[in-house]
Each structure stands twice: as structure tokens, then as C-alpha cells.
N, C-alpha and C positions, 0 to 999 in steps of 0.2 A: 595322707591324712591331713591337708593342708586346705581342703574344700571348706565349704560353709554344712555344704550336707555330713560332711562325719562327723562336723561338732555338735550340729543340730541334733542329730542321731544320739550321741554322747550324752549331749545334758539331756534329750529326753527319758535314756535309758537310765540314768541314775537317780530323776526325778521319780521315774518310775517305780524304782527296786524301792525306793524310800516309801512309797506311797502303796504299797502291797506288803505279799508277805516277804520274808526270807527265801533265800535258796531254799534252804531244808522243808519250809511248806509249814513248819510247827510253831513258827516265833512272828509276830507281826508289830509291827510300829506298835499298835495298841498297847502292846505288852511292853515294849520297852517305854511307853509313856506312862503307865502305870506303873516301873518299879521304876523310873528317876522323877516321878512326882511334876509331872508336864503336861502337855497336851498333846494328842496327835499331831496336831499340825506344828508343832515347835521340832518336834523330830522329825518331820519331813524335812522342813528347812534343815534344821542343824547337817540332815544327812546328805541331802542333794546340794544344796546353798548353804554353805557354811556361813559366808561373810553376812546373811542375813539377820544372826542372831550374836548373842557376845561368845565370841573365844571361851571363857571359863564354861558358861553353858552348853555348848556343842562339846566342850570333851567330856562331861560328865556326863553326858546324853551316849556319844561313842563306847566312855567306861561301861555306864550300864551294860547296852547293847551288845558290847561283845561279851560281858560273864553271865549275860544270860542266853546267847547264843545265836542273836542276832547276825548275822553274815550275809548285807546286799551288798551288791557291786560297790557302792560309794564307801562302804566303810572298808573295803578291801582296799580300795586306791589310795584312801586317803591313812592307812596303817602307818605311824612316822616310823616303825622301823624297819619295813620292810619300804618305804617308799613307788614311786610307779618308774623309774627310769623315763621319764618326760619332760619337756621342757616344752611354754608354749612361747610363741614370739607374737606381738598383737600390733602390723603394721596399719598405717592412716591409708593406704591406695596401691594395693598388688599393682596396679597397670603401670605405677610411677618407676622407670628404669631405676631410680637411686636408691630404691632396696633389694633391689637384684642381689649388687652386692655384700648386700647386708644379710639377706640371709642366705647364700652361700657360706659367708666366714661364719656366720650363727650355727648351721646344719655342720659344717664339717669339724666345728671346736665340739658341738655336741656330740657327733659320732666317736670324734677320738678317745672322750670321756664314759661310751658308754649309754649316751643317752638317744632318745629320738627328739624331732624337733617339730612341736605343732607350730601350723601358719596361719593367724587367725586376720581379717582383712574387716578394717569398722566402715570403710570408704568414706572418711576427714568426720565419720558422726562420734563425738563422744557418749551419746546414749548407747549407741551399738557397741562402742569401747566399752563400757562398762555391762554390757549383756553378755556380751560374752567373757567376759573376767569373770561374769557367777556361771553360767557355764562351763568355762574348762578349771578354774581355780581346783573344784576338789578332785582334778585326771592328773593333776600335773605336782611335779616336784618344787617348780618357780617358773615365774614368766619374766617375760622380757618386752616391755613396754617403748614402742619402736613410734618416735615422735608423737607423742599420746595429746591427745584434744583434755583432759581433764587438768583440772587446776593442780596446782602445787601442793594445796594442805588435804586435797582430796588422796592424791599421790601418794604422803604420808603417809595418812590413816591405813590405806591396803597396806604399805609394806611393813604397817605393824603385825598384818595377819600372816601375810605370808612372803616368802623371799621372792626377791623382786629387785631389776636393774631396770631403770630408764636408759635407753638409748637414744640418741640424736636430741640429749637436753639435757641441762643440769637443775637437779631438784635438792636441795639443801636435807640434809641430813637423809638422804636415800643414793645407795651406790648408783653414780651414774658412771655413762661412757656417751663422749659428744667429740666433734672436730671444731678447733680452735674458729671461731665463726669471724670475732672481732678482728682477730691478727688477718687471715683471708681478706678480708673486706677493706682492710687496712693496705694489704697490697694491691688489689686491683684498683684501688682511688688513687695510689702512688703513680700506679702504672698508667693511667689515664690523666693526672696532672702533667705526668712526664710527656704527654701526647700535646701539652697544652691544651688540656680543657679546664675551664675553667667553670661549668654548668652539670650536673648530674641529675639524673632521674634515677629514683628506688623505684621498681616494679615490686609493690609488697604482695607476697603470699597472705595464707588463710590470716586472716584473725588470732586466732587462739595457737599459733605456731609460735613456739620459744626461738626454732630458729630465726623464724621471719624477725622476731625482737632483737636479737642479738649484732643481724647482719646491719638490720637498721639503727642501730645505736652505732658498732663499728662506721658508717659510712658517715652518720653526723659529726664522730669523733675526731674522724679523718677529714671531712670537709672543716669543722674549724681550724684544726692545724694546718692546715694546705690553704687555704682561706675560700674556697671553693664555695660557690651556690649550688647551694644543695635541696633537693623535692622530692615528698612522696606520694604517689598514686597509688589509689586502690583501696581494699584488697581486690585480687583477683584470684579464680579460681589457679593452681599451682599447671595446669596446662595448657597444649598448644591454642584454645578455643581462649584462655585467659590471657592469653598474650595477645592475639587478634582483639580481646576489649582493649587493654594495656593501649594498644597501638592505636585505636581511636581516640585514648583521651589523652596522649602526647602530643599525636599532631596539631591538637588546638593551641598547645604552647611547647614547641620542641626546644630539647635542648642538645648539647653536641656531643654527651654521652650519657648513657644507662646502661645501669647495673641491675642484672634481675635476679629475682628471689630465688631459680631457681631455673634449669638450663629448656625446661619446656617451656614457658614464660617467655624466654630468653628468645629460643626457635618462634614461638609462635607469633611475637612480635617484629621479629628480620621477615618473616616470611609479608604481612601486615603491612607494614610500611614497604616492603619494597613494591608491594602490589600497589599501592600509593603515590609511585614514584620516586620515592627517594631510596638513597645509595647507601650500602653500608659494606665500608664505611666512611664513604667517602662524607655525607648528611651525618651521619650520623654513627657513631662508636658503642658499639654493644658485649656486654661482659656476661656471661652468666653464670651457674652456680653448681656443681656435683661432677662435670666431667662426665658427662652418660655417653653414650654409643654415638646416639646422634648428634653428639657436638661435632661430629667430623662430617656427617652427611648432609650436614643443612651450607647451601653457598652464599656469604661464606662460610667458611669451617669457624665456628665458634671458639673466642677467646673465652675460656672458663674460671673456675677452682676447684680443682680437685681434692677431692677428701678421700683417704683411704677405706673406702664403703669394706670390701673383706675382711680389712683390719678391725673395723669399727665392730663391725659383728661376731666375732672370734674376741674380740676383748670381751664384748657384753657375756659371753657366755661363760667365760672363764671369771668374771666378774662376777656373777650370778654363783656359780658353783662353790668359788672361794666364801663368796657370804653364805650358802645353804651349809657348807661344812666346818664352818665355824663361826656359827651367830654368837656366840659370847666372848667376843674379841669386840665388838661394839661394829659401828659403822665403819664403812671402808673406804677409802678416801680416791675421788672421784678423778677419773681418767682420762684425760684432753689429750685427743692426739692433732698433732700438725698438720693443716693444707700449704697448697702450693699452687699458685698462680702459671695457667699455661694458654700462653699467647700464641692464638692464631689470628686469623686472616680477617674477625669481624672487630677487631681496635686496631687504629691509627691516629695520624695526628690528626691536627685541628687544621681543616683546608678555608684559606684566605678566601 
């Protein structure tokens, strides 16, 4: 259930039930717009799209609806006391290895709980993020927003409707779960000053990425205290095709190391410059970002940061579950787990 066709299926069908009769054949929208004083079409939204319309209006819309016998698909899912045993997870790029392990730790905290785990994919578009948030919103119990392209106060506002973790970012007053970006970033500029380098290049990711922000603030922070000259290029697209741009707009002003946004970046740019000529790392010292599979298959074997992706995803979910099972405890206080710095074969020193 992790395709684009079963959710599409999904919100069709619910759009549906909303927009006809009843199971029973006897009771139709019309009717329950006529004894909660509405319009047809406000009950459709309310039933299919909730988040379309205000909270207090949709349940008085539901109340009606079910005392007078109203029963389509969408009001059955959406029953808060019987709930749907669901949970949906709504990542920026299925192809990106560094949510593999995210949602593995996501599916198996959710199986141990009981629940199943929808996989929904926006590929980096926050319109598509938010299409399918009114999509799966009324199938599911809480989502779990996996590097999300939408703003901060936008963020908000959902997890006032419904329960809801950010993963991979921290959003102020909404339970998040992310890996310590600043401290990471802070080690691999340690680790490369200790190489003597004194010049750094940021290969930035998307735009609208919190991480890209966070790594890139850590590296400036760390180039003043190290006293290091420090640049950023880009953005680039977060793969090996964006790392091949990355790497035509270094070589017009190279420097004797870089750090990328992210370990495809990272690959795609060794692969780029060495077709160019130059060595790495002997030219040139390259760090990159998550620890994926292929930091071991590209030559050289990429120096990284690894973040506990498993970890990361087994918190979100258990994160999630704690706020769904006790929302009048207030908000719940935001969960940074620890990277580590692992040096292989693509940093060295600075060659005279």
C-alpha cells in the first residue's frame, strides 16, 4: 500500500462515498446537508477533505451524519473511537537511499504497535506534499512528515488538525525527531582542518530543505572558529546528475576540500571531477552526508556522516503514537539523535 495508485484509489473512493449515497442506499449527503443546515458540497469536503473546512464544522457535519444514519467509507475511517490502525509516512524521493532506512525503523515500530504503515512519495514538490496530505489525512490515524518542502507555520497549522511528527527537521512547537546536523557538520570541518585544509566548498541541496540550512549554518560556524574559508554553491538537485553540475561549477574556482549536502551530491561529484582529471583525494578532499550503501562503492570509498536512518524512523513513530495517545499532555519535546563522522579513503591531507 505504499504506491501512488492505492492512495490515488483511496482518496478517489472516499471522495466518492462522500459525493453519493450511503452504504445503505437510503441516506445521501443531501440529507445530512439538510438536517446540519449546509450545503451539499460542504459535506462533501467535510467527509472526504476534512482539512478543507473548520474542525468544529466537519464534526458537526459527522455528528449529524451518523444520528441520522449516514455510514460512507470516510466517516467509518475517520470514527475517533474506533480509529483506522494506520499511519501514513510522506517522504521527499523514494529513489533517495537515506529513507530506506527510515522507513524500515518507521514500518517495523509501526508493526510492533499494531499498526500498518502507508508510503507516500511528493518527489521534492510541496504541492504534491500537500495533495496528498488531503488525500490520505482522513484513512489514517497520524502522519509522519519525512523532510517535508512546506514552511514552518504552514506545518503548524496541520498539526493542529491532526497528529503529526516531522522527521528529518525541527519545527517549533510540533513534535519533531531529526539527527544532530550542526554537531556532524562540526566534525567533518574538524576533520578536514586537521588534514590542513584551510578552503571549503558547501555543495547545497534543495532550497526549501531544513537540513540543507542547518548543515550550512554548522559549516559557517565551524569555519569561523577554525578560521577556514569557507563557500557555497548551488542549490543542486540532492543527486548523482546534481553532483556532475556541483562539479562543473567548482572546477572554475576549486578548493582543497568539500563537504556535500548529501552522499549522492557527494558520489556524483568524485565521479565529475575525476572524469576532469583530478584526484581525490589527492586535488581534492570530499565529505559527504547519510552513509548510504554507495559510499562504499564509489572509488574512493567515501568519507561520510552517518545518521542513524532506523533509529530515526522507529523514534518518529513512537513519537507520533505517544502524541496520538495523549494529546492533553501538551506538546512533546523534540528528539535529536547523535551522527558520527566515518572516514574513508575520499579525505586526506593537503598535498604541497
Amino acid at each position: 500500500m505504499s504506491t501512488h495508485e492505492n492512495l490515488n484509489t483511496l482518496g478517489a473512493g472516499a471522495a466518492g462515498d462522500a459525493d453519493a449515497t450511503s452504504d445503505t442506499g437510503s441516506v445521501t449527503i443531501y440529507d445530512v446537508a439538510r438536517a446540519a443546515g449546509v450545503a451539499a458540497s460542504t459535506v462533501s469536503r467535510a467527509l472526504s477533505k476534512p482539512g478543507r473546512v473548520s474542525f468544529k464544522t466537519a464534526e458537526h457535519i459527522r455528528k449529524v451524519a451518523g444520528e441520522i444514519g449516514y455510514r460512507s467509507l470516510t466517516l467509518e475511517r475517520r470514527a475517533p473511537e474506533q480509529g483506522t490502525s494506520m499511519l501514513a509516512m510522506i517522504v521527499a524521493d523514494i529513489t533517495n537511499p537515506v529513507f530506506f532506512g527510515m522507513i524500515r525503523g518507521a514500518e517495523r515500530a509501526a508493526a510492533f504497535s499494531g499498526y500498518t504503515l502507508l508510503v507516500i512519495e511528493t518527489q521534492e514538490s510541496e504541492q504534491a506534499e500537500r495533495d496528498a496530505l488531503d488525500r490520505v489525512m482522513p484513512a489514517v490515524d497520524g502522519t509522519i512528515l519525512t523532510s517535508s518542502r512546506m514552511s514552518d507555520s504552514d506545518i503548524r497549522t496541520l498539526a493542529k488538525r491532526t497528529p503529526l511528527v516531522v522527521l528529518n527537521r525541527m519545527v517549533g512547537q510540533v513534535p519533531s525527531v531529526a539527527g544532530d546536523n550542526v554537531k556532524a557538520i562540526n566534525q567533518a570541518t574538524e576533520h578536514l582542518a586537521g588534514l590542513n585544509h584551510r578552503s571549503i566548498t558547501y555543495l547545497a541541496g534543495p532550497e526549501a530543505s531544513w537540513s540543507d540550512g542547518m548543515r550550512w549554518r554548522g559549516l559557517r560556524e565551524a569555519g569561523l572558529e577554525l578560521d577556514l574559508r569557507i563557500r557555497r554553491i548551488g542549490p543542486f538537485l540532492p543527486t548523482l546528475r546534481g553532483g556532475a553540475a556541483a562539479a562543473e561549477q567548482w572546477l572554475l574556482n576549486p578548493t582543497s576540500g568539500v563537504i556535500a549536502y548529501n552522499d549522492l551530491l557527494a558520489i556524483g561529484f568524485i565521479r565529475a571531477v575525476s572524469a576532469a582529471g583530478r584526484r581525490v583525494p589527492d586535488d581534492v578532499s570530499v565529505i559527504g552526508f547519510d552513509n548510504i550503501v554507495d559510499a562504499t562503492l564509489v572509488e574512493p570509498q567515501l568519507t561520510t556522516i552517518a545518521l542513524p536512518l532506523v533509529s530515526l524512523g522507529s523514534a518518529a513513530v513512537s513519537h507520533l503514537l505517544r502524541n496520538t495517545r495523549r494529546p492533553e499532555r501538551g506538546p512533546v519535546e523534540p528528539i535529536r539523535l547523535p551522527a558520527r563522522l566515518i572516514i574513508r579513503d575520499s579525505s586526506g591531507p593537503v598535498r604541497a
